[in-house]
N, C-alpha and C positions, 0 to 999 in steps of 0.2 A: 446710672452714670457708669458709665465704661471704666474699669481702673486704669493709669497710668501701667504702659508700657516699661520693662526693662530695661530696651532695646532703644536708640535711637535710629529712624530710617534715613536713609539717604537721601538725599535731596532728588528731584526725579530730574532737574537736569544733569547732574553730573554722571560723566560717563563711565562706563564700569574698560574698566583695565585688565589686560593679562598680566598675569604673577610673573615677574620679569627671574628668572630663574639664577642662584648665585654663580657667580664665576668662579670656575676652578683656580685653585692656586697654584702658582707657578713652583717650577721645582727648586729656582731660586730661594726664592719666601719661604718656601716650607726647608730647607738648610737653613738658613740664615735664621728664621725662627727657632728652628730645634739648638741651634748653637750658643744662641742667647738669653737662652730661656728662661734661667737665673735673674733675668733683669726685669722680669715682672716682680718680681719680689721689692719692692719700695726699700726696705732697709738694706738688703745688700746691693741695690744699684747705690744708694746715697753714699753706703761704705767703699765701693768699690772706685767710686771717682775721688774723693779723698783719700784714698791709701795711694792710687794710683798717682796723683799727685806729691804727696811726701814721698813716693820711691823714685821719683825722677831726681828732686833732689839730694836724695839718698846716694843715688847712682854718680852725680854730678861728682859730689862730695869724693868715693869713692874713685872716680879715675883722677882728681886733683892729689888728694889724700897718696895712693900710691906713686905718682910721679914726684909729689914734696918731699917721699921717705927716700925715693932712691934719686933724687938732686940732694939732699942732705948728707947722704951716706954710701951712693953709689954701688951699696951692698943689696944682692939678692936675700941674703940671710936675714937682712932686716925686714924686707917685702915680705917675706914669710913670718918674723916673729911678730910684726904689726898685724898679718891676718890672722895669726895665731892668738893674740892677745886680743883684740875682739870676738873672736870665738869662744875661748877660754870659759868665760862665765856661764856661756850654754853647759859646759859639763857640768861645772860647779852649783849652779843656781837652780837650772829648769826642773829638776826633779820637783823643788819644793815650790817653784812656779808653776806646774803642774798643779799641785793639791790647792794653793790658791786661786788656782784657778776654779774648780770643783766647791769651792767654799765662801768664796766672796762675788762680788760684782764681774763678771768679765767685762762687761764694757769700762766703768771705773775702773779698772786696775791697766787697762790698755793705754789710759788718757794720759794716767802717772807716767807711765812708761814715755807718752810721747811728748811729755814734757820733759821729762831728764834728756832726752835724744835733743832734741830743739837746745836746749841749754850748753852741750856739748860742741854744737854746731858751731853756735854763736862766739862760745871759751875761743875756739880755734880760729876761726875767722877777728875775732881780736887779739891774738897773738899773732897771728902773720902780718895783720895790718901794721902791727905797733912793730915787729920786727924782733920780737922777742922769742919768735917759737922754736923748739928745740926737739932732737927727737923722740928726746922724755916725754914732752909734754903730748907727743901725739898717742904714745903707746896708753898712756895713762886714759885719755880722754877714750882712745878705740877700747880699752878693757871698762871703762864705766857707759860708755853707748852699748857695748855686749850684755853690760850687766841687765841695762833698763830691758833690753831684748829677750834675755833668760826671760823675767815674768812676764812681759807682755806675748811673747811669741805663744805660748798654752793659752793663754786669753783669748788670743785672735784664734786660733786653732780650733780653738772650743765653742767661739762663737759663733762660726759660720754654717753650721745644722740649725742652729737657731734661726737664722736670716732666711732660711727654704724650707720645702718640704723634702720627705727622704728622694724619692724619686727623683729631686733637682739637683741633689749634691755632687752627684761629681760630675757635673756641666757647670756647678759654682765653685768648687775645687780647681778644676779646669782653668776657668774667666778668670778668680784669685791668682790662679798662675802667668793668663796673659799679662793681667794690669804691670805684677813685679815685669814680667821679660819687655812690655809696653817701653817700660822705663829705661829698662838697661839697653834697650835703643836708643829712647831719646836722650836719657840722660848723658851716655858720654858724648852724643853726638853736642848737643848744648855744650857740656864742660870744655870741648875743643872750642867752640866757637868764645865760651867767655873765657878761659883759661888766655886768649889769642887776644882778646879786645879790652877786657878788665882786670885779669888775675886771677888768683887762686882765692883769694879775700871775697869776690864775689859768689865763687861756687861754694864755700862754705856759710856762705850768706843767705844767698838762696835756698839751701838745705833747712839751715833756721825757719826762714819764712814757710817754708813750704808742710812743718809742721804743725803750722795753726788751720790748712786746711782741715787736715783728716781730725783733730780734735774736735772742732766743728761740726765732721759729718760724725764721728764718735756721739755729741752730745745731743744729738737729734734722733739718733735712733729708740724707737718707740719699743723695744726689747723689754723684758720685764727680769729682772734676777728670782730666781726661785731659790732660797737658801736649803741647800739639804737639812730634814725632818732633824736626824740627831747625830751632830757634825763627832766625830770621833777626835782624838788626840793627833796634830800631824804626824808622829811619827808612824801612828797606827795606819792613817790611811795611805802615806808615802807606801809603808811595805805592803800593802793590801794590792795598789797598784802595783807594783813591781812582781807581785806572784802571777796578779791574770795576765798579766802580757808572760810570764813564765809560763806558765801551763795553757796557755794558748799557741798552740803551734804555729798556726800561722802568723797571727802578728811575731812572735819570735823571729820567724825566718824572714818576714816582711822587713824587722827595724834591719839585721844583720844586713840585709840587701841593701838598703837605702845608707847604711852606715860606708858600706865597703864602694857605694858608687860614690859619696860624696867625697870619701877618702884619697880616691882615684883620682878621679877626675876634676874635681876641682881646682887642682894647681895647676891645671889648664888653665886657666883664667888668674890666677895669681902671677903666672911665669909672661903672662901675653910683653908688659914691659919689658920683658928683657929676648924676647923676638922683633919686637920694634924698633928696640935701640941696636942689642947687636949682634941678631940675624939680617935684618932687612936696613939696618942703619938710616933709621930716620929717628921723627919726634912724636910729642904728644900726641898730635893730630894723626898720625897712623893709630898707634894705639887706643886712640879713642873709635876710630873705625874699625879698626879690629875688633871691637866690644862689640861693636852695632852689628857687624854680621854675626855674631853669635848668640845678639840678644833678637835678630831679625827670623832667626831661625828657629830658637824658641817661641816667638811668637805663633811661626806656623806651626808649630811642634802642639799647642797649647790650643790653637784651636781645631786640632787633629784631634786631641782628648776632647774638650768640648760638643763637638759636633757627634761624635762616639758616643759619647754617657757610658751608660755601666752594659757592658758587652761583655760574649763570651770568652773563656780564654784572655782575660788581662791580666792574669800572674805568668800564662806562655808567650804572649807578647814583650810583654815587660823585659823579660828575660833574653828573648832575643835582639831588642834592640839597643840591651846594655852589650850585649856583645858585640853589635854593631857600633854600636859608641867606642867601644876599647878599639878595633882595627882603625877608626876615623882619628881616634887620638893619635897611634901611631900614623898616621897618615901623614899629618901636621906637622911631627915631631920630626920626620924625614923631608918635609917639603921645603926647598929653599926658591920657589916661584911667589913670590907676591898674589898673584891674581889666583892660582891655585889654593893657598891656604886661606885666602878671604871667602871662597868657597867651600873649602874643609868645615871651615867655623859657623857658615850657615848650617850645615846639616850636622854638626857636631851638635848646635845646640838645638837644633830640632830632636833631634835623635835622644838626647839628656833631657828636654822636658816633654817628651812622650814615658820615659821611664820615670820620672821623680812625678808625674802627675796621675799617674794609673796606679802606683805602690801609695801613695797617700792616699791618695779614692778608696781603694782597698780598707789602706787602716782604718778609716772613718767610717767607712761601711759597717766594719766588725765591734766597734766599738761602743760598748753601751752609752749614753748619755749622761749617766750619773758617776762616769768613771773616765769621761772621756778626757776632761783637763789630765788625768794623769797619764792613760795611752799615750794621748797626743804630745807630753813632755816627754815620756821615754823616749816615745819615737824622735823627738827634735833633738834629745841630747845626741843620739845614735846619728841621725840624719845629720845635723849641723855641727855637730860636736866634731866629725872626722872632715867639716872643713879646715878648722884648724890644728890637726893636730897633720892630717896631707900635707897643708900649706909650708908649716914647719918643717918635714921631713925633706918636702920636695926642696923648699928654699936650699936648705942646707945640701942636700945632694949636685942641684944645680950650681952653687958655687963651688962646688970639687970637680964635677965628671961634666956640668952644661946641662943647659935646658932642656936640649933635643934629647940628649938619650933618658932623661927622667922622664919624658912625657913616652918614648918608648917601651919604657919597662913598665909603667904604671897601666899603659893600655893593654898592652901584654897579659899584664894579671886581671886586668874588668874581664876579659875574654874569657878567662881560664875559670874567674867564678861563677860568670853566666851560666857556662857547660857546666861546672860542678854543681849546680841550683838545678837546672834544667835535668840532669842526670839523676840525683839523687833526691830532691825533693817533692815527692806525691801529693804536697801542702799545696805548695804554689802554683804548680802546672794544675791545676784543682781549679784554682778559682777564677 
């Protein structure tokens, strides 16, 4: 008896075929592939449509938010101590958000975080409804939304290595940067249209609601907390952190950079209000399009870094396009054409998130994983922290000398420390 065969044969009528050969990919596919390639990864696409969502409302919130402080009090000085006072707590907190972050859950400590935001939201949008809101009540509520952001912001920082492999990060770096510029499109373009049909009650309404997305996509992530072997004393590992970012040159020179761009240039976008109302004298609805060409230009900006990944020469890039950025701000700062500076502010903000998204790619790069919640705080206090301490300065200067020439002098000086980086630091032009 013949043993059974392995193998099944073929049927003898069916025909034998040629190997139909694959089809090359287009050179489209193969871009738009490499650009998005972050998005294979299941937990960071599910993060990334949820974050992307609470920052529209974030965004909304923000261009209502600024328009309600200066119809209340007509003062630039308040536009700035209001983004100053939501900043604030990044100095004060993120250090030790940082180590929490390195010590406990990043995802749970993110969710805490987007519930005091969501609570905040809501406070305000029931004080404007009822009629009651004052400018105390906002400062206070923008200093306790900063606070929740000090610990959650090392949380998110820290977690997104974990959402890819090395290889992917700073094309997920990148994407994280679209979704916020995503928003700061769409969202003041929204804010204009409900600002115009419902009120200010609604955008701060919507901001609320739009935090039980990303809690959602938070609570689904299949991510695992690994607690470090033998967690030390916070104060221990606070300064522990704060020496390797010291004795590490390059992140050194890295946070100084990213401190001194956001110091700069930021009250670009703080000051935009009071070119809409009176430079170009109109309303809301300018200034909310004014957002969107600067948030439309980071977009392009963001998947200019994406599409890139980790290339050579991204600390001499970096460097020249903050300098680039500093001549664009004075560009603005001088331009009294409407249609002119709605293009300034495309390529201002393309040009600002090709720098803030290659200097973070960087950080994260160099950053070990078991020390990264505390890198990634330093760097946010440096980074974020000289949002508001710019926005201050700037306010205050622009109600004495004007808008135009602080945005002058500030660009002035991004230039001058471009070259003085590019001139003197061996680190950066390095990497």
């Amino acid at each position: 008896m013949t043993p059974p065969s392995n193998t099944i044969d073929a049927p003898p009528e069916t025909p034998v075929t040629e190997a139909i050969e694959p089809q090359p990919v287009s050179l489209g596919a193969r871009v738009f592939g490499r650009m998005l390639n972050a998005f294979t990864f299941r937990d960071f696409r599910v993060l990334w449509f949820g974050s992307c969502t609470s920052s529209i409302g974030t965004w909304m919130q923000y261009v209502a938010q600024n328009w309600l402080v200066l119809s209340l009090t007509g003062s630039a000085f308040y536009l700035g101590l209001d983004a100053f006072l939501q900043q604030l707590p990044i100095i004060l907190f993120m250090l030790l958000g940082g180590v929490l972050a390195d010590r406990f859950d990043r995802r749970k400590t993110l969710i805490v975080s987007q519930y005091i935001q969501m609570a905040s939201a809501f406070t305000l949008a029931g004080l404007y409804f009822s009629g009651h809101v004052k400018i105390w009540h906002i400062l206070v509520l923008s200093f306790i939304t900063g606070t929740a952001q000090s610990f959650g912001g090392p949380a998110s920082q820290a977690l997104i290595p974990s959402l890819v492999d090395k290889k992917g990060l700073p094309n997920a770096i990148a994407l994280n940067s679209i979704q916020f510029n995503l928003a700061r499109l769409i969202g003041p373009l929204l804010a204009g249209l409900a600002l115009a049909a419902y009120g200010m009650t609604m955008c701060f309404s919507l901001n609320g609601l739009s935090f039980v997305v990303v809690i959602a996509a938070l609570m689904s992530l299949r991510v695992k907390h690994i607690p470090p072997a033998a967690p030390k004393r916070i104060r221990d590992e606070l300064i522990g952190g704060l020496k390797f970012v010291r004795d590490e040159q390059s992140l050194l020179e890295l946070t100084i950079l990213g401190a001194s761009m956001t110091f700069l240039a930021f009250s670009m976008t703080t000051l935009l209000p009071l070119f809409a109302r009176n430079i170009f004298h109109q309303d809301v609805g300018l200034y909310s399009r004014l957002m969107a060409f600067s948030a439309a230009g980071s977009v392009v900006g963001a998947l200019i870094v994406a599409w890139l990944g980790k290339f050579k020469n991204m600390g001499k890039t970096a460097l020249a396009v903050q300098a680039v950025s500093g001549l664009i701000i004075i560009a603005f700062g001088l331009s009294r054409m409407l249609r002119l500076s709605e293009i300034i502010l495309f390529f201002f903000g393309m040009m600002l998130m090709v720098v803030f998204s290659s200097v973070t790619s960087l950080v994260q790069l160099i950053a070990p994983n078991e020390m990264r919640g505390r890198v990634m705080s330093i760097y946010m206090v440096a980074f974020r922290g000289g949002m508001p301490l710019g926005s201050l300065i700037s306010g205050y200067a622009a109600s004495k000398i004007g808008a135009p020439i602080v945005l002058v002098v500030n660009g002035t000086l991004l230039v001058l420390i471009a070259i003085y980086f590019f001139m003197r630091s061996k680190t950066i032009r390095g990497l």
